[in-house]
C-alpha positions in Angstrom: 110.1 226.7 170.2 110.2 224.1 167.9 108.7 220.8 169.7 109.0 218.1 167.2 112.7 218.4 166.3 114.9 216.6 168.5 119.1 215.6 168.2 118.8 212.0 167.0 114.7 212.1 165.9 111.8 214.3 164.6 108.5 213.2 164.7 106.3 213.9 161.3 103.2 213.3 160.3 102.3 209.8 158.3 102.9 210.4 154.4 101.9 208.2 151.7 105.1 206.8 151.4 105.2 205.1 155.0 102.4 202.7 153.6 104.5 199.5 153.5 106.5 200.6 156.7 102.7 201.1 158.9 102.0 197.7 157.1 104.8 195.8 158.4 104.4 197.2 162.0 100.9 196.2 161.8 100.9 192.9 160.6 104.1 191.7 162.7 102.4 189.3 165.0 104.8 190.1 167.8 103.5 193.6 168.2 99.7 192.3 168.5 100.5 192.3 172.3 101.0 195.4 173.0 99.1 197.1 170.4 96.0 194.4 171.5 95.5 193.5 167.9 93.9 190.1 166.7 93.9 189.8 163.2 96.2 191.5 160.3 95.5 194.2 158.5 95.4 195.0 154.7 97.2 197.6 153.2 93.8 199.3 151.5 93.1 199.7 155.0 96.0 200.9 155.9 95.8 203.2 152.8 93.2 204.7 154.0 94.1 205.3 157.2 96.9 207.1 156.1 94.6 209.0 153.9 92.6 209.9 156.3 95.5 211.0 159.0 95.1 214.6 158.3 92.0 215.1 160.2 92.5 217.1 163.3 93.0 215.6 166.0 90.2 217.1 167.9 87.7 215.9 165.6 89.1 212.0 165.1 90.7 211.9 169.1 94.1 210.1 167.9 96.9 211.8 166.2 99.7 208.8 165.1 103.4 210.6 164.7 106.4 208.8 162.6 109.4 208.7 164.5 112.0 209.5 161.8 116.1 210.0 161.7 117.6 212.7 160.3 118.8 210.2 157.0 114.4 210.5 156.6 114.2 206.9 157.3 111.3 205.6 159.6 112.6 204.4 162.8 109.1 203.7 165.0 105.5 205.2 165.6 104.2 207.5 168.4 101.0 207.9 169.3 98.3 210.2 171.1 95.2 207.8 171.5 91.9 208.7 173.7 92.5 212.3 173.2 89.7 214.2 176.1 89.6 217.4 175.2 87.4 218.2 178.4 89.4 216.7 180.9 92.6 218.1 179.1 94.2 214.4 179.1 95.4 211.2 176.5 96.6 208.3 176.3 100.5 207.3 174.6 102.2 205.0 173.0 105.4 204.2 171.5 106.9 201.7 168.7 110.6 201.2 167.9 109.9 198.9 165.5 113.4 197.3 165.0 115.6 195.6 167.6 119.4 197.6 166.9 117.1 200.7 166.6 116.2 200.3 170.7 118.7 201.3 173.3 119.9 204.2 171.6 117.7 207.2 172.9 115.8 207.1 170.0 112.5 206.3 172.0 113.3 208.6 175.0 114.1 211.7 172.9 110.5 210.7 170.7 108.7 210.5 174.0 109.8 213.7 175.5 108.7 215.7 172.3 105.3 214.3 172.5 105.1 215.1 176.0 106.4 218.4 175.0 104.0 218.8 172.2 100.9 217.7 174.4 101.9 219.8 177.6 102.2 223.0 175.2 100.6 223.2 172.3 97.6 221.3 172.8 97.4 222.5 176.5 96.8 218.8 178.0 97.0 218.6 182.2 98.1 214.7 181.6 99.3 211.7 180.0 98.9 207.8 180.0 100.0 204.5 179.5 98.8 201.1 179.6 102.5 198.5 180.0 102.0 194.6 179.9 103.9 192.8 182.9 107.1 192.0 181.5 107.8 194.5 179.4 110.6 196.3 181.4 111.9 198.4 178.8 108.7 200.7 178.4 108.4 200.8 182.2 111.7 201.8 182.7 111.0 204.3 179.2 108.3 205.8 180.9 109.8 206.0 184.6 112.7 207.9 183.5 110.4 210.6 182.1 108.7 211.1 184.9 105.5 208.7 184.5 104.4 207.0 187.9 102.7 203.5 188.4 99.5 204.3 189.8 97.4 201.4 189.2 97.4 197.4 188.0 94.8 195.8 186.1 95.0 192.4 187.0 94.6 189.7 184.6 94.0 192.4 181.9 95.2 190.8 178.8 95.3 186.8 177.7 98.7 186.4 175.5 99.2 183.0 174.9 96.4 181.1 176.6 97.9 183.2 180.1 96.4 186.2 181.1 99.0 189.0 182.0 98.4 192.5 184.2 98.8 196.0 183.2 100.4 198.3 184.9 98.9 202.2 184.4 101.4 205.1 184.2 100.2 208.7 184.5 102.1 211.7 184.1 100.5 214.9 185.1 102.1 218.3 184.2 102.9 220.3 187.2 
């Protein structure tokens, strides 16, 4: 069973190449919400991180995932963040990082091969994700795949000079 291969999408590991494409996501201040980030950051930094993505994901707790069409052009970013081996769960997160890129099953079809990938080859009992109030898109995302709302964290994040909640989703494989 191949898990990372989808119709429209495959997800890959981070090359050398997708320096200046991590970069831009990174530093484009109207991500900082959701990815609760404060300041820019470099591209030696990013460099390095990229550098440095090969180590296994049990050892580092994170493994990020280009989202990539089949034309090989980077589309968005996946992750698997908070990785708990013990209690066999992590948290998720996805990035289409450009507006005519959303809406097409692109993030849907990258979400279900994580899941995929998490459920069977790295044996996890569950997922999670942390969604800002407003941002319907990822909630509706996440409910179509199964997640469920199963707690709010009011007044979680200040955007703005306003504080917003946080809705938790959990998906737990059956």
């Amino acid at each position: 069973m191949v898990t990372l291969k989808g119709k429209k999408i495959y997800l890959r590991a981070l090359e050398p190449d997708d320096l200046e494409f991590v970069h831009e996501i990174e530093n484009n201040e109207s991500f900082w919400e959701i990815s609760n980030t404060e300041t820019p950051y470099s591209r030696y930094l990013i460099k390095q991180y990229i550098e440095e993505s090969h180590k296994d994901i049990y050892q580092v707790k994170q493994l990020r995932l280009v989202i990539s069409n089949y034309n090989d052009e980077p589309i968005g970013l996946i992750d698997i963040f908070d990785f708990d081996f013990k209690n066999k769960r992590a948290g998720i997160g996805i990035l289409i990082e450009n507006s005519e890129d959303r809406n097409r099953g692109y993030g849907g079809e990258a979400l279900q091969l994580l899941m995929d990938y998490c459920f069977s080859h790295l044996n996890l009992h569950q997922l999670y994700c942390n969604i800002t109030e407003g941002n319907d898109a990822s909630m509706n995302l996440f409910s179509k795949l199964g997640f469920k709302e199963v707690g709010l964290k009011k007044d979680w994040n200040l955007v703005d000079g306003n504080y917003k909640n946080e809705y938790l989703y959990q998906k737990i494989n059956p």
